[in-house]
N, C-alpha and C positions, 0 to 999 in steps of 0.2 A: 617875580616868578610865581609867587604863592597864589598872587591874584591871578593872574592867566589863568594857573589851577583850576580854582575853584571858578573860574569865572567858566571854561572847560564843561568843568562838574555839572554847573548848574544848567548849562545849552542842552548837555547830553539828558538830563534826569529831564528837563521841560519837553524837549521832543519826544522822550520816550512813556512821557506821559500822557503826551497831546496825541502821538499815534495811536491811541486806544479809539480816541473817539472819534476818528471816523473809519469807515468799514473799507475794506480791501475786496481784492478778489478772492484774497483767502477767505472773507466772510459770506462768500456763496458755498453752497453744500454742494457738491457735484452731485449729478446723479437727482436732483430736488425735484422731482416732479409735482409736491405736494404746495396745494396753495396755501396761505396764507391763514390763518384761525382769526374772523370777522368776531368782533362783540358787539352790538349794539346798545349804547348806554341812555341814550334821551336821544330823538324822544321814544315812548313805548307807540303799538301798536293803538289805533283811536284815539290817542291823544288829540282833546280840544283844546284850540286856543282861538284866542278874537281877533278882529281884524283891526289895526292899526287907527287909533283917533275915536276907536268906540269905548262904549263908557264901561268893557268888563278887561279884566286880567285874567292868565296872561296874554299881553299884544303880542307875542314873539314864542318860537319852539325853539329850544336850545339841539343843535345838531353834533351829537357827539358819536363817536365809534375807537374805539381799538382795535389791534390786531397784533399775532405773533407769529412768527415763524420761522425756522430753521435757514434761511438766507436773509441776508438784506430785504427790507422791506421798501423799494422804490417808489412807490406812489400809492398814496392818500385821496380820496377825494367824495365829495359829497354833492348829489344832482337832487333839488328841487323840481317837480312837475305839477304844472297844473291839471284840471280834470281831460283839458282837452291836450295833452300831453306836452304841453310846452313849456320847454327850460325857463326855469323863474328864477333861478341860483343854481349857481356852481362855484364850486370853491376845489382848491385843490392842492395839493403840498408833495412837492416831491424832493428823494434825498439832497438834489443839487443845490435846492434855496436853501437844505441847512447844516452845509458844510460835509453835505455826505454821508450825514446819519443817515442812521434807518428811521422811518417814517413808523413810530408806533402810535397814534392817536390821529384823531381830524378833528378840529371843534369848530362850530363856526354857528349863526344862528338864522331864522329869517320869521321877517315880519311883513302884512302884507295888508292892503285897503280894499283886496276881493275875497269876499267868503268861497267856499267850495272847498273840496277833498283835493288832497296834496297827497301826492306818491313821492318819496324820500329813498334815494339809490345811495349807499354807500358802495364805495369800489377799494377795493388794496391788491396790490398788481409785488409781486415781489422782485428783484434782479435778476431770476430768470422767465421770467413772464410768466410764472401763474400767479391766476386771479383768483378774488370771490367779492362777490356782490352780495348783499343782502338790501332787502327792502323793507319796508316802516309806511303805514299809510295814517294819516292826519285830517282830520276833519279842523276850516278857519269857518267861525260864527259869529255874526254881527245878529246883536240883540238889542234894538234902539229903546225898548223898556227897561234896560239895565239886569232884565232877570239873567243870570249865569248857567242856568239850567236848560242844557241844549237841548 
């Protein structure tokens, strides 16, 4: 009998601890018409990097962003474009791949064997559909003298 108990206790204390960490409906704000607060962490604004197999560092931009906001935050994601505006990377994270959290960060990185200026779209979309995009633009340089000075 004692075991049933405590066996009881501890079902109750584990669920009531596991339903913290995923969000409800009760974790939309009613009324939210406020989008999401974007930060952009790497890369900055002209950040140089090189193009993949050449002989400077770094070969790769690290793609980071956060966000906060008063609802759930459903979706994450991060759009690579080349100069002639064509998707070269997309990545993307939404609360269902992680058990329902909220989606506060996006990392993800990209490397590439064409030089040219790269436009970098962060998107965070919250559970009731406001957004905010912010943008980052990147210059990739292949320098076959090894000099690193763009």
């Amino acid at each position: 009998m004692k075991t049933k108990f405590v066996n009881i206790a501890v079902l109750l204390l584990a669920t009531s601890l596991l339903s913290g960490c995923f969000w409800t409906k009760d974790d939309i704000v009613e009324g939210d018409e406020t989008a999401p607060t974007l930060t952009i962490v790497n890369p900055e604004e002209g950040e140089i990097f090189y193009t993949e197999g050449g002989p400077n560092t770094p070969q790769y931009v690290i793609l980071e962003a956060t966000a906060t906001d008063e609802s759930n935050i459903d979706l994450g994601r991060v759009t690579v474009y080349d100069s002639s505006n064509s998707v070269q990377k997309e990545y993307e994270l939404r609360s269902s791949s992680i058990n329902g959290g909220s989606v506060r960060a996006i990392y993800s990185s990209f490397k590439t064997t064409n030089d040219g200026n790269y436009r970098i779209v962060f998107h965070f979309e919250d559970a009731l559909g406001n957004s905010v995009e912010k943008t980052v633009n990147v210059q990739c340089v292949y320098n076959s003298n090894g000099d690193t000075d763009a």
